[in-house]
N, C-alpha and C positions, 0 to 999 in steps of 0.2 A: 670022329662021330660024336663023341660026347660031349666035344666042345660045339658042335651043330644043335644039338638036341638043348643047351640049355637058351644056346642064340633063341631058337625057333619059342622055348617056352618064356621067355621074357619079351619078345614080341609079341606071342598069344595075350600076355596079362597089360600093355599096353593101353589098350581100349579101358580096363578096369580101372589102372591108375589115374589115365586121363580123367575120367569119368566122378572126381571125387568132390567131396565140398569147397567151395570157393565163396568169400563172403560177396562178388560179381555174381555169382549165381547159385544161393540157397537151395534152391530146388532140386539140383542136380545130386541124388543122394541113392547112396546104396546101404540096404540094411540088413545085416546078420539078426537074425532071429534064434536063439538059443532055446530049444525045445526039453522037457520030461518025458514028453512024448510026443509020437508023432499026429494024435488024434486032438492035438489042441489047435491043430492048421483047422478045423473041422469044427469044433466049441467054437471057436472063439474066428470065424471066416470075419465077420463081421466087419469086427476092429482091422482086421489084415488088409481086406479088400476097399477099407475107406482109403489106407495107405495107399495100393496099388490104383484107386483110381486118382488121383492126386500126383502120381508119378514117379512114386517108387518101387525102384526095384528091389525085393525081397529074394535072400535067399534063407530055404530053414533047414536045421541042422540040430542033431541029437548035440544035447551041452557035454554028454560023454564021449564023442566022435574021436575017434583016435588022427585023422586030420586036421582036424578044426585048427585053426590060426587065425590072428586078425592082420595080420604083418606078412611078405614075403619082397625079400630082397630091397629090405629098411623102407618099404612102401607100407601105409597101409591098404586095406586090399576094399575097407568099408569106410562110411560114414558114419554109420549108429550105428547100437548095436540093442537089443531088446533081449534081454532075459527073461523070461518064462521059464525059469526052469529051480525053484523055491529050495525042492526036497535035493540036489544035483550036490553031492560030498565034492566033490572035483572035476575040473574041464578037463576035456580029454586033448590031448595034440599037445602042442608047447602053451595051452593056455593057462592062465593061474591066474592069484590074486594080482600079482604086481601088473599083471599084463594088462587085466583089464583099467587096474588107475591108470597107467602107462597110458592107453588109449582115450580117456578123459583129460587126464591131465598135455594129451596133445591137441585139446578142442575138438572134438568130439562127442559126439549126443550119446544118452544111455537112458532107456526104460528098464527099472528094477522090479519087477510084480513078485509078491512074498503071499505065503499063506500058510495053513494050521502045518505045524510041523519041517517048519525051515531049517537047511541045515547051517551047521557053521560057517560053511563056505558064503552062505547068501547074506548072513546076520555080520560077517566080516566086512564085506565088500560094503555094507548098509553103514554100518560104523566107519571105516574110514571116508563113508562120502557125509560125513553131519549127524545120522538120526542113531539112538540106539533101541531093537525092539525087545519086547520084553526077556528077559532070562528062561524064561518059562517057556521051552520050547510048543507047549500044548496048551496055552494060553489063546484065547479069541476074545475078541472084545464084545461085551454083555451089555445091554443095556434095555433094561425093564420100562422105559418112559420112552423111547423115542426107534423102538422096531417096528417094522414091516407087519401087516393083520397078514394072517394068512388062516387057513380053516384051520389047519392045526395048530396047537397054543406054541407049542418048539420052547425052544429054549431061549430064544430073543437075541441068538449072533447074527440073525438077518437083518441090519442097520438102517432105517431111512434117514439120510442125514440132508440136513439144506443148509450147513456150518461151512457155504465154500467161500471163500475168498472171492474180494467185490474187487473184480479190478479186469476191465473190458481187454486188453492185451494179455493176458492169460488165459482168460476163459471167453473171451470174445464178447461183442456187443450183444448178441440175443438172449438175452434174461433165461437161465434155467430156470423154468416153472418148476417142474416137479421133482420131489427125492429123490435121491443119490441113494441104489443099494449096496450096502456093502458085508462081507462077512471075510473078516480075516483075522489077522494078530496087530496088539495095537505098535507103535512106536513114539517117540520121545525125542523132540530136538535138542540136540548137544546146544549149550547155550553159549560153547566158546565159541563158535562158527555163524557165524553172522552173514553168510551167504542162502543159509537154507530156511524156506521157507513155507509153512503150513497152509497148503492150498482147502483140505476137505478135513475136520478136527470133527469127535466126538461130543456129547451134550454133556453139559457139568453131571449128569446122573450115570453114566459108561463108566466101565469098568473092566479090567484086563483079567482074567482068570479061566482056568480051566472049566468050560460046562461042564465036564463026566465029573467031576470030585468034589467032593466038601475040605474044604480047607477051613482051618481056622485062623491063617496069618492074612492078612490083611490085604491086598492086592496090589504089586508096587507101582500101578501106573491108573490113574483114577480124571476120571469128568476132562475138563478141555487139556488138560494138559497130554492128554492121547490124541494124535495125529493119524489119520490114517490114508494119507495122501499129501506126501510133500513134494517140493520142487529145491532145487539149486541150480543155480545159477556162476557157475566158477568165475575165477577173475579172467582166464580166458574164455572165456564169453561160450567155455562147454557147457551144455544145459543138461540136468538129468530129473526123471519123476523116478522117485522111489514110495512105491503103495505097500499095503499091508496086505492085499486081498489082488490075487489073480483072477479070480472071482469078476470084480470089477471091470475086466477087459471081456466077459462072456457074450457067448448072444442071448442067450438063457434071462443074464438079469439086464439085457440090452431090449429085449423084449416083454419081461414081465408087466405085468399091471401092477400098480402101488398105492396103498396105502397108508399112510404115517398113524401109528396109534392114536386115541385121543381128539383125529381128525375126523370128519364126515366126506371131506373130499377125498376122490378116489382120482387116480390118473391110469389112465391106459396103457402106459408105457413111462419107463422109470426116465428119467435125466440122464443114466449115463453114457449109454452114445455121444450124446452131446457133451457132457461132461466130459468122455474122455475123447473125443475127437478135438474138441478147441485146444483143451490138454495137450495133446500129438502134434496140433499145427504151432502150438509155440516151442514145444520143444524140438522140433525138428526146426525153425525158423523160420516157417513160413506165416510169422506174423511178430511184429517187436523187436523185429533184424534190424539194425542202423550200419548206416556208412555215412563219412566225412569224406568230402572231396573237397578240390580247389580252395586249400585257406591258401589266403592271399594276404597282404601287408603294402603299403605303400605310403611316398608323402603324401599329404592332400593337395590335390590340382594336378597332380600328378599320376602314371600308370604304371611306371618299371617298378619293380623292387629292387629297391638301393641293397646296396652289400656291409652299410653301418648306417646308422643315426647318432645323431647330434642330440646333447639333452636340450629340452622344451621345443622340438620339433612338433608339427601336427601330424599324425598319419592317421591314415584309413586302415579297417583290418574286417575282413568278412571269410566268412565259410559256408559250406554249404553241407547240407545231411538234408537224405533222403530214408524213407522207411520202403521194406520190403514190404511187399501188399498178398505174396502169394503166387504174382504173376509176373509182377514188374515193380522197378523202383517210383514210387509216388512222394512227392516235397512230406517232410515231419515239420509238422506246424507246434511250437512251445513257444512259450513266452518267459523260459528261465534256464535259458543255455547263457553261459558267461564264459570270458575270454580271462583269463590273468596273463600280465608284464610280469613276469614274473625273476627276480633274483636269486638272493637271498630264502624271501619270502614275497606275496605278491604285494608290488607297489602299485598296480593298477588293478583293479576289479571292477568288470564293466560289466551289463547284461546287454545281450546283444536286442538290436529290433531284427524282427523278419519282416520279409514281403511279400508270405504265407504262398510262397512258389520254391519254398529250398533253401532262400539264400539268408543268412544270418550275418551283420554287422552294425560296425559302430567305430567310434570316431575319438579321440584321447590326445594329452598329449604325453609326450616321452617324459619323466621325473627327471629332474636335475640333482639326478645321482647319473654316476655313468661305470662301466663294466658290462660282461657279456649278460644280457637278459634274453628271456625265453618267450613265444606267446603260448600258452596252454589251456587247451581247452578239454575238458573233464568231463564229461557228462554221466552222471549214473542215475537212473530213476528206476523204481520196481519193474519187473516185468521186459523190459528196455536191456540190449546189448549194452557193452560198454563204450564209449567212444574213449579216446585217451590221443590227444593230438598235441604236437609240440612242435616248434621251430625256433631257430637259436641264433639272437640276432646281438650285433656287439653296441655301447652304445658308448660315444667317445664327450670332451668335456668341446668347450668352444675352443677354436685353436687361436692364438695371442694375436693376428690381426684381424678375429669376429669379434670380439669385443667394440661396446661402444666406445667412441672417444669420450667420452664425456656421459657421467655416469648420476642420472636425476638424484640417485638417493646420498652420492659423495657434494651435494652441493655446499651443505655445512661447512665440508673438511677445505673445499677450495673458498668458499669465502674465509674461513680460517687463514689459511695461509697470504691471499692476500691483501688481507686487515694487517697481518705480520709485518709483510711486506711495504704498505701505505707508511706503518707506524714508524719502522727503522728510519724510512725515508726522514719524516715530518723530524723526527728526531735530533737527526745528522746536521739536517740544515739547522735547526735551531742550534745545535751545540757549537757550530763553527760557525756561525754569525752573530751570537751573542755570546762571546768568552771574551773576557778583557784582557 
């Protein structure tokens, strides 16, 4: 019976496993939502129901659940996974820190939202993915020049910020008009990490410190060098946003009216919807997803691909990459994808042309060097998955009856020899027909 019961429960989870990220089909995505509580299904419907109408499936779950797991029976069970849950000392079930890098560092999506009063658990997991936030667990970011008007003066943590990153593949083609609210804790990109990157930064006048207190030390995190909305991007191509403010995903400031100090313009409704919905469609993939298909190699005039090359042969070499659009794969149009021959190091570096329908190629010949070479094709650009394409091809010298007979640039040496040859002759006869 108990061996029936576990048959019958790994058939039940079949459809689940099925049902997981595939770079054939981005969309197809299931996501754990890690909850403080359960009334932020309710705050924050918003941001959730743009997800569900887009086509994923959500499930939400207390971050202290004595079930929780993202894994069962070496499967994972999710796609993404989104944390909401800032103030959470510990996951409940088999989850932890390692579990959740575990599940990034296996490709993987992750939403990180932090706000006043994080614990260690949140400030850990934030550090080992790039950023670190301030030390000061009761710190919020201040800033007297660039807050929100509101009828009441406040203390100036409610942030209008327009400091987002210009880059149409992150945040999409339609121009954010209006301010960005924000009110949270600030953080600080780790500068050895060269993956992570500051989507939404403070104004050089912000500042990280406790509103309730007077301090006299100095503030350790100040002006643009406060982040408060980064992204990374891992080398396998896991995407994660890590914010400073939960706040940010509300409907509350999804809905507010806004106005930037010092401005006269007022906007009806703030940018972050927008902001954080373009946000959600690339880290979830559904927009800056790349796939390589069909690289191909051959002689020219020719269609097989040979199993060696000859040095100074001519071959063809083309590829193809398509970008995900949300719905379907659409041709990625660039003008600075390059191919390397690669050895050693590369002895050929070509840019390929397109034919602005997908396909990428170009045309070389083989270097008269010979040994096993590779073609590779690299591509990394902001915003942009990673492509990383290789194929491993041998290339041999000419074999002793390719050679020419008769060789233009030894013609020197052969008249040489038979100038030798003439001379000996003229020589001989003279010596044995004039010797007395």
């Amino acid at each position: 019976m108990r061996g029936l019961f576990v048959f019958i429960t790994v058939i039940s989870l079949v459809p689940f496993l099925c049902n997981s990220f595939s770079p054939e089909n981005p969309t197809a995505r299931r996501l754990l939502v890690l909850l403080d509580d359960f009334s932020l299904k309710s705050t924050h419907s918003i941001f959730f129901n743009s997800l569900k109408s887009r086509g994923f499936e959500l499930e939400f779950k207390l971050a202290d659940d004595p079930k929780l797991a993202l894994q069962r029976y070496g499967q994972y069970l999710y796609d993404g996974l989104v944390l909401f849950s800032p103030s959470t000392e510990s996951f409940g079930g088999g989850l932890n820190l390692e579990g959740v890098l575990d599940f990034v560092d296996s490709g993987h999506d992750l939403i990180l939202a932090g706000g006043a009063s994080s614990s260690d658990l949140f400030r850990n997991v934030a550090t080992e993915l790039g950023v670190d936030f301030d030390e000061d667990s009761s710190a919020m970011v201040i800033d007297h020049t660039n807050y929100a008007v509101s009828d009441t003066e406040g203390d100036h943590t409610l942030i209008a910020s327009d400091n987002f990153i210009q880059s149409d593949v992150i945040l999409g083609k339609t121009k954010i008009e209006a301010p960005i609210l924000f009110r949270g804790v600030a953080h600080s990109l780790n500068p050895a990490n060269s993956l992570v990157l500051n989507v939404l930064s403070a104004s050089p006048a912000a500042y990280s410190l406790n509103p309730n207190s007077k301090s006299s030390q100095p503030p350790s995190l100040t002006g643009s060098a406060i982040s408060l909305v980064s992204v990374v991007q891992a080398r396998n191509n896991a995407r994660i946003i890590i914010s400073g403010s939960l706040d940010i995903f509300s409907n509350r400031l999804f809905s507010s009216a806004v106005q930037k100090a010092g401005s006269s313009q007022k906007y009806e409704k703030s940018g972050n919807e927008q902001f954080v919905t373009e946000l959600s469609k690339w880290v979830f993939h559904e927009r800056g997803h790349l796939k390589a298909v069909n690289m191909k190699h051959h002689k020219v005039e020719q269609t097989d691909e040979p199993a060696i090359y000859r040095i100074n042969d001519d071959l063809d070499f083309s590829v193809e990459i398509y970008e995900w659009s949300g719905k379907s794969w659409v041709p990625y149009v660039a003008d600075d994808v390059q191919v390397q021959f690669f050895l050693m190091s590369p002895y050929v570096l070509k840019t390929l042309a397109t034919d602005q329908k997908g396909l990428y190629y170009t045309s070389f010949k083989v270097p008269d060097i010979y040994g096993v070479f590779q073609f590779k094709v690299e591509y990394q650009r902001l915003g942009y998955t990673t492509l990383s394409l290789s194929k491993q091809i041998p290339v041999r010298p000419f074999n002793h009856n390719e050679y020419e007979r008769f060789i233009t640039t030894a013609f020197p040496y052969y008249g040489a020899s038979f100038t030798t040859m003439v001379g000996f002759f003229i020589f001989s006869f003279i010596f044995l027909y004039n010797s007395k």
